[in-house]
Structure formats: C-alpha cells, structure tokens
N, C-alpha and C positions, 0 to 999 in steps of 0.2 A: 513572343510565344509563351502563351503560360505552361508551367511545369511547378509541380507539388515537391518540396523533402520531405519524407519522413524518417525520423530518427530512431532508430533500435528496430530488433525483430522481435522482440519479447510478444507477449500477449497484445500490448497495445497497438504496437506497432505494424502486426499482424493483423487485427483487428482495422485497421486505419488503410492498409493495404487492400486486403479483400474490399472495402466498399470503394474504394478509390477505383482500384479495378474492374468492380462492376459496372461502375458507369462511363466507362473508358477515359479516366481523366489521369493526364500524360504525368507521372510520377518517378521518383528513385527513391528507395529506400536503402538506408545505409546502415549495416551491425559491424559492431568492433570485434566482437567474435565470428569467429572462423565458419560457426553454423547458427543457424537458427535458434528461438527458443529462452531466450533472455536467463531470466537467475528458476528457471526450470532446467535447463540444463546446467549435469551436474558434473563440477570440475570446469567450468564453462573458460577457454582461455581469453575472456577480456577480464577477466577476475572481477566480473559483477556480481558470481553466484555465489550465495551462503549455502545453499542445497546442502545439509550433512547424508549421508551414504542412509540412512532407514528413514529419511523423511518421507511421511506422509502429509496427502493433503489433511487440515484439518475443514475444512469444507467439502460437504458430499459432491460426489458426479454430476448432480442434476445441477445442483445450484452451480458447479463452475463451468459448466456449460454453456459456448457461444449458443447466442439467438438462432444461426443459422447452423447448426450443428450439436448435433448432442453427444456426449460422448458414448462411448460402448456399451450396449447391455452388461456385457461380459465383465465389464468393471468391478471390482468393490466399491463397497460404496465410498469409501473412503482411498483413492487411488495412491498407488507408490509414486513418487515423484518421476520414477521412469515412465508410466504411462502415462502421465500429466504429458511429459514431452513429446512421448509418442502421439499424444492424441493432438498437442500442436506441429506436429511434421504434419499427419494426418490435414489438416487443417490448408495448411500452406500447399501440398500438394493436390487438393478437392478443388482449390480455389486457384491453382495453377502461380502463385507468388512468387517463387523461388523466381523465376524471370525478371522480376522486378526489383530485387534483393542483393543489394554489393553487398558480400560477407568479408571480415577482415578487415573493414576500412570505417578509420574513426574520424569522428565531425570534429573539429577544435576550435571553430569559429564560427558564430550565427551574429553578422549583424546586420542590423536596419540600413536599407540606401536612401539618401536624401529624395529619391523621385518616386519609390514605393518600390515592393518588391525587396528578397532579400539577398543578402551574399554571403554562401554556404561555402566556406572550405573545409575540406576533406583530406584525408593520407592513409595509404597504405597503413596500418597497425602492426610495428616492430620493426618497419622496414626506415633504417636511421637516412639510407639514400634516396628513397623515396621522396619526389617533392611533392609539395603540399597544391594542391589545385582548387580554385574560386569558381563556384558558378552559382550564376544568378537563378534565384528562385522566385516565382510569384508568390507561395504559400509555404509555408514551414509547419510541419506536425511535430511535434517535441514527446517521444514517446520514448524515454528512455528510462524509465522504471523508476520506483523512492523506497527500494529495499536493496541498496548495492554499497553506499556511502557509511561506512559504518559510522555510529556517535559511540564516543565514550563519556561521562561524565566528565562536567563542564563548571566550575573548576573542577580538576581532579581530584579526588579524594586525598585527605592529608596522608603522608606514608606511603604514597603509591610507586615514585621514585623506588624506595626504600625493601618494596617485597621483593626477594630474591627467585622466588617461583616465578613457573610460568604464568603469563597473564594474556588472555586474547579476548578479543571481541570473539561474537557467536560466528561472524560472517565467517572468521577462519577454523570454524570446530567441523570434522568431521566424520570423528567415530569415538565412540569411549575407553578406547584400551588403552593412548596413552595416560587414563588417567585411573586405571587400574590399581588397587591398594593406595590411593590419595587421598586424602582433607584435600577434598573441593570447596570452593565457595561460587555461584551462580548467584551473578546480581542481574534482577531483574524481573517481571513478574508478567510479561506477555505468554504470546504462546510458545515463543522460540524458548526462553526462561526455562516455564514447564515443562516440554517434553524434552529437550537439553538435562536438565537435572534429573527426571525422572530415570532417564539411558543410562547417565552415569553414575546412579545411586544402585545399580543393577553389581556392578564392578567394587565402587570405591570404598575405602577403608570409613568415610564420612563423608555426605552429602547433606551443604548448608543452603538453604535458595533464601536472598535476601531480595526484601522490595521496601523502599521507603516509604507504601501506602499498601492498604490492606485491599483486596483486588476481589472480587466472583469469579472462581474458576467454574466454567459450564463444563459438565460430561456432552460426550457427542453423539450421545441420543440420550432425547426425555420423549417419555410416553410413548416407547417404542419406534422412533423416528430419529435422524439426523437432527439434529438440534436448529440445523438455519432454516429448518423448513419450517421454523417459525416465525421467520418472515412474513411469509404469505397467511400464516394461519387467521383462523377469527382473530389472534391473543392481539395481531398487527394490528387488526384496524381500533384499537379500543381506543379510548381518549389517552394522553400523554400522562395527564394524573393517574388514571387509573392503570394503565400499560406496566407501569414500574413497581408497583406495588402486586399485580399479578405472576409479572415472573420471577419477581424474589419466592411468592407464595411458591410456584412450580419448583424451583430451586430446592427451598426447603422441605416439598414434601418429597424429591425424588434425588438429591445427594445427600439429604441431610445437613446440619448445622455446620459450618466454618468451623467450629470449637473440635467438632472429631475429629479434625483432622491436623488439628493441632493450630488452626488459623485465625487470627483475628476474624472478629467479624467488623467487615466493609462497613464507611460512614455513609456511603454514595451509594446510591442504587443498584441494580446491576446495568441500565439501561444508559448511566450519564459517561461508560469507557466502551473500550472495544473491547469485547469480549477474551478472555485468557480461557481457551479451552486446552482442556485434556482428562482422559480417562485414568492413565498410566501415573500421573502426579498422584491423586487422591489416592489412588491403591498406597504407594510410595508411601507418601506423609501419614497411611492408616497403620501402614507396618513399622514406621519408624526410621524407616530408609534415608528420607528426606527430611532434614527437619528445619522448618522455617526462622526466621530471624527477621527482624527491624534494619532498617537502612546503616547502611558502612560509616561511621565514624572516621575510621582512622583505620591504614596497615602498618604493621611491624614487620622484622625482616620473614618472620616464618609465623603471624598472628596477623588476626583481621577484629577490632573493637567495633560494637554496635549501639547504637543509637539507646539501647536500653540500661547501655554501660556494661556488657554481658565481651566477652574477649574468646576468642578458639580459634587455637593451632590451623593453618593453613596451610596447605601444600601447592595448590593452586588455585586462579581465578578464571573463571568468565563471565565476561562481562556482557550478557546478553540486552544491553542499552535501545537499541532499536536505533534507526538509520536518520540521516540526515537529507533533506529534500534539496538534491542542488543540481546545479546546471553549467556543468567544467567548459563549455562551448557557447554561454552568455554570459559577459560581463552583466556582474552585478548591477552597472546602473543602466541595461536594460530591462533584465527581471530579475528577480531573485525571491526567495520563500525564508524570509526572516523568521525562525522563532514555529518554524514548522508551517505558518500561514501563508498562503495565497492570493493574493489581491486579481483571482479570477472570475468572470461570469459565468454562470452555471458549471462553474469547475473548469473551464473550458478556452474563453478567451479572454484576453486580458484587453482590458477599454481602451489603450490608446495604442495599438502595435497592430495596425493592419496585418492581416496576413499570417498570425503567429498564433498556433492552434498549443492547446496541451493535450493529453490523453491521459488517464486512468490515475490525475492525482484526486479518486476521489478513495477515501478509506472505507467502504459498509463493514455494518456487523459479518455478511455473509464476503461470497466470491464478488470480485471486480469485472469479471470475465460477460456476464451477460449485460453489464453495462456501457461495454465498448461498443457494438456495434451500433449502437443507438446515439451513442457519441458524435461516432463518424461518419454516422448518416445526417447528425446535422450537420457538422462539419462541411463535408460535402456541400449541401447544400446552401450553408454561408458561400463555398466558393461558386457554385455555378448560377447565384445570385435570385436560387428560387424562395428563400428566403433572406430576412433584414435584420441587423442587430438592431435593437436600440441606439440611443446615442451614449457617446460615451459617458457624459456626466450623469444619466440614467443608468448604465450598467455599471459605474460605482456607486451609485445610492442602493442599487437593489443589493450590489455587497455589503456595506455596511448596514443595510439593514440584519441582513443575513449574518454577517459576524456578530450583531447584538444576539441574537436569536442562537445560534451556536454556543454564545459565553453561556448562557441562559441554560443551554441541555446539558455542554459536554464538558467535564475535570477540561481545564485550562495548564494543559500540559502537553510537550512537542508532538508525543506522540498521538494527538487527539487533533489538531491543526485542521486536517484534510478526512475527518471522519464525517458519515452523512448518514442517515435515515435513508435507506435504499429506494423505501416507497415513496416519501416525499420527495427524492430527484427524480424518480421517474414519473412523475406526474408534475412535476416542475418544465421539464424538459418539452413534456406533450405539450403545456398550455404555451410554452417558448417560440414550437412550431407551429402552431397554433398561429399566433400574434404574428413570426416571423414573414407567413406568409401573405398576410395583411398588411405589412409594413410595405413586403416589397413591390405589394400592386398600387399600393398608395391609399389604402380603405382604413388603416387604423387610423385613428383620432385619439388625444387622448380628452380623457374626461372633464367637463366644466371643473376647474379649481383644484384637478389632481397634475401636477409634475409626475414623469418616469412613468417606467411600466408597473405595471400591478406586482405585490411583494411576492416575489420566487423563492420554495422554497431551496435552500444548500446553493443559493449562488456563488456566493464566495467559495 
C-alpha cells in the first residue's frame, strides 16, 4: 500500500500537506514540536525557532503569500511574526491538515530499503520511555526547514575560548534588555545581523556590527513599494548585465551612498548575495548608534581586534553566522549538503534515491512561501506517475551544469549554496512539467546529437 512521510509542519511541510491532500494521497505528517508552524512559532518547543519576540517579516504580505491563499487585507505590510503564524494555523485549518499531523513526535531515522520504498522511524519527543517505531514508506518529503541549525565560525575565531562574556548565536537572542548599558559586538551582516544590532543599539552603552565583506543593505521600500515587489517589476526582466548595474543605480538614488552611513562600499553587486535588508540599521549607523567594523581577528578576555588592526572593549557577542543545512535523520552517506550545497534537481530531488523529495531548500531574494505549492504539485505528480524525471545521469548533468552557472552569479559563500533567481526557477519548473509529461506518455525524444534534458535554470 503506498503511503507518503512528510517531515516538519513548518511552511514546507504545510505546503506539501495541503497538495498531498487534495488529491487524496494517503500520507503522515510528522512535527517535533508540540504545534504547528516551524521557526514561525515563537519559543517553539522543538527549539528549531530563532523567532526573537519584535520580529517582523522582512518580506511584505503579498509576496509571502501561498499560491492558494493570500494573507489578510488587514495585514501590515510588513507582518509581526505573530500573524505570520496565525496566518499558517489559518492555513492548516482552511485546508483541514491538522488531521494528517502527529505533533510532538520526532523522525531519527530515514533510510533506503533494498526493494525500494523507505524505513521511517519516529518517537515520541521527550518521552525517554517511549519506543522508537519503523514504518515503511513509498515516498519521503523532507521538509524540515535550513534556519534551525545554528553555524558558528569555522575555525573559531582566535581568543574565542578566552571572552569572558556572554557569547550566543542570533538563534538564541530574544529581546535587548539583557544587553542593556553593554559593548556589544554583532558578527555578521544578513538580515538577522541588521535588525538584531540595530534593537540593541536602542539600549546599549556601544553597538559594533562586524562583517568580513562589505554587503548592500536594501530599505524595504524603494519608490514607494515593498522592495521584493521588485521581482516582478519591469527592473526583473532586463538582461543580467544590465539588471545589476540598474539596481545599484536605484540604491544610490533612494538610500544614498554606503559612505553615509559609515559603510564600505560593496565590491560585488547588489544582485550577486541575498539581499541584507533593514530600515532601522541605516537610521542606526546614520546616528552613530551602530557603528560598523571589518571582520573579528582575535578576542581577548573583555576586547574584540579587527581585521583593520583596530581593538574595542567588549561586553558581549552575537554571533548572527547564519544556519547550517543538515539532516539529523539521514546519515550522511545517504544525502547530505556539504559546504551549504545541494546535489538536487530543480532544488527538489536528488538523482539516485527514488522516492526522496526535498522542500523549500531553495533561498530567493524574496519569500519561499509562494514557491511551495508549486513544488509539491510536482512532487505529487512525480508520485502519482503523471509525470517523468529524467534519468539520473541527466539530472546530474543539468546540476552541474547549474552549479557552473550559480558560481558565475552568486559570492561562493555557505550562506549563497541554496540561493536562486525566483523567476528563472519558476519557469524552469514549468518547462520541467512541461517535458515531465512527455516523458511519461513516452513522446519526448531527445534531440539528434544532444544527451540529457534541455539546461534548467537553479537545478542544483
């Protein structure tokens, strides 16, 4: 009898539920936490969630918006993480999920069986007498988020042993009063970075934000808009030469120059990272609140030395590094995301592991959230056979094609691994279906003198 797992309740895994269930195909879905809602809920107890207590989305309503569901008029545009959740309860109960949904109980095991099909064990979560239980699965959706793992630098910075203060990853920052009259230092230069130091530069006696590379913080609105709604704009479709050199131009005529605000100016585009937005930094670094610095050298017991050979008094660290991509329920020498990379097709499955989907390891400039259900509607339809992958030694060629093409756009740094061109996977995906359905009637052919499928873009 075939039967689907799907892993986590977060966005993806919600995401992966609803389409599973619309076409009534027999599933479980399994969360380690107690409810719904992955690292959107906040204090969540599978301790996957960074959530700090004022977080907002920085991506507007519209853009995180599933396909089949929009969020509230009522919204801000920019929503509190509380109604982010809300609006996935919302979601799970529109689409009746909750039925389909063990909460509390964690996966520890995903492996391949020699005849096909897989063997999923599960357990209660916390419960030390609880035994662990096996069941076999046809299909595996692997939906359990790549913002839960915290990294910290790799080696460690020299002296780190050695600070007496506190030191935490962002995953564990919640509010800024424990750092109240403090020398902070904030390593790191995403978005968590930014509005993390900007919060605590409100309070502290000094606020330092260090990044080893000089980064484009975007405001989140240019020309009177939410800023991802630049995705879709004309500015999207222009050629890739010319795209990057356009929205440095929009940058510069609508925050002004890096230098005002005390910041290098960037070597790289804005177009070759993922975007560091915030409003609240730039004010910050304009008042002097925040003030930037070059990458961490070395700590001393109560001092932090930089890269510029520049040394100041420390009271504390955070270290907002950004997450590690991993999978505590696959041994590594089934899959694993070395060095933040993927060896997946269309983001999605991996060429030689019948039956073993991923979800939502793809990073865009904007939300991930409208990219899901589009996912799992191929997904789906790999499983009920209305469409065909390629073969596998083709859906590794179209990755490596694809990870030449990646090196080519994107800084070659962990947290870039899984970043994509939103419009080029969504039109990768269509022409995927496209073919898929070809394949499975038996009408594609491939071309006089061409091996593999036609080059997809963000396969890997």
């Amino acid at each position: 009898m075939r039967r689907t797992c799907v892993i986590g309740a977060g966005p993806s895994g919600l995401a992966a539920s609803k389409v599973l269930a619309s076409r009534n195909v027999p599933f479980d879905c399994f969360e380690a936490g107690s409810k719904i809602g992955g690292l959107w809920r906040y204090g969540n107890d599978n301790g996957m969630s960074g959530v700090y207590a004022s977080l907002h989305a920085n991506i507007s309503k519209e853009s995180m918006s599933f396909s089949s569901l929009a969020m509230p008029e009522t919204y801000p545009v920019f929503p509190h993480h509380s109604k982010v959740l809300a609006y996935l309860e919302d979601y799970a109960t529109s689409f009746g999920l909750h039925r389909h949904i063990t909460t509390g109980t964690e996966v520890t095991s995903v492996q391949p069986l020699d005849d096909g099909g897989w063997a999923v064990t599960r357990r209660r979560r916390g419960d030390t007498n609880a035994e662990a239980e096996t069941r076999r699965y046809t299909e595996v959706v692997v939906a359990n988020g790549h913002h839960w793992d915290p990294r910290l630098p790799a080696p460690a910075v020299p002296g780190a042993e050695e600070f007496e203060g506190p030191a935490v990853h962002s995953h564990a920052y919640r509010s800024p009063e424990p750092y109240a009259g403090l020398r902070v230092l904030v390593i790191g230069m995403g978005n968590s970075a930014c509005e993390i130091a900007a919060e605590i530069s409100r309070t502290a006696a000094r606020t330092y934000l260090s990044a080893r590379d000089a980064a484009h913080v975007f405001p989140k609105m240019l020309l009177g808009r939410p800023a991802d709604h630049l995705v879709w704009s004309p500015l999207s479709r222009l050629p890739l030469p010319l795209k990057g050199p356009a929205m440095a131009l929009l940058l510069r005529l609508t925050r002004g120059a890096p230098a005002h605000y005390g910041l290098p100016e960037p070597v790289r585009g804005p177009l070759t990272a993922h975007p560091s937005t915030s409003d609240e930094l730039l004010v910050q670094l304009a008042r002097g609140a925040v003030t930037p610095k070059p990458g961490v050298s070395s700590f001393g017991r109560d001092t932090a030395a930089f890269t510029d050979g520049s040394r100041e008094p420390v009271d504390a660290v955070v270290y907002a590094t950004g997450y590690s991509i991993s999978f505590p329920f696959l041994d590594s020498s089934v899959f694993a995301a070395p060095g933040g990379r993927t060896e997946l097709y269309l983001r999605t499955v991996p060429p030689r592991l019948p039956g073993l989907y991923f979800m939502g390891l793809a990073q865009p400039a904007g939300a991930a959230f409208p990219l899901l259900e589009p996912q799992a509607e191929w997904i789906s339809d790999l499983m009920e056979g209305t469409v065909a992958l390629p073969s596998p030694a083709d859906m590794e060629q179209a990755i490596a094609r694809e990870r030449r093409r990646h090196e080519k756009t994107y800084v070659s740094t962990y947290r870039h691994g899984i970043e994509i061109d939103v419009r080029s996977y969504r039109r990768a995906l269509r022409r995927e279906l496209r073919a898929g359905r070809r394949r499975a009637r038996g009408t594609l052919l491939p071309l006089p003198g061409v091996t593999g499928p036609a080059p997809a873009a963000d396969a890997a």
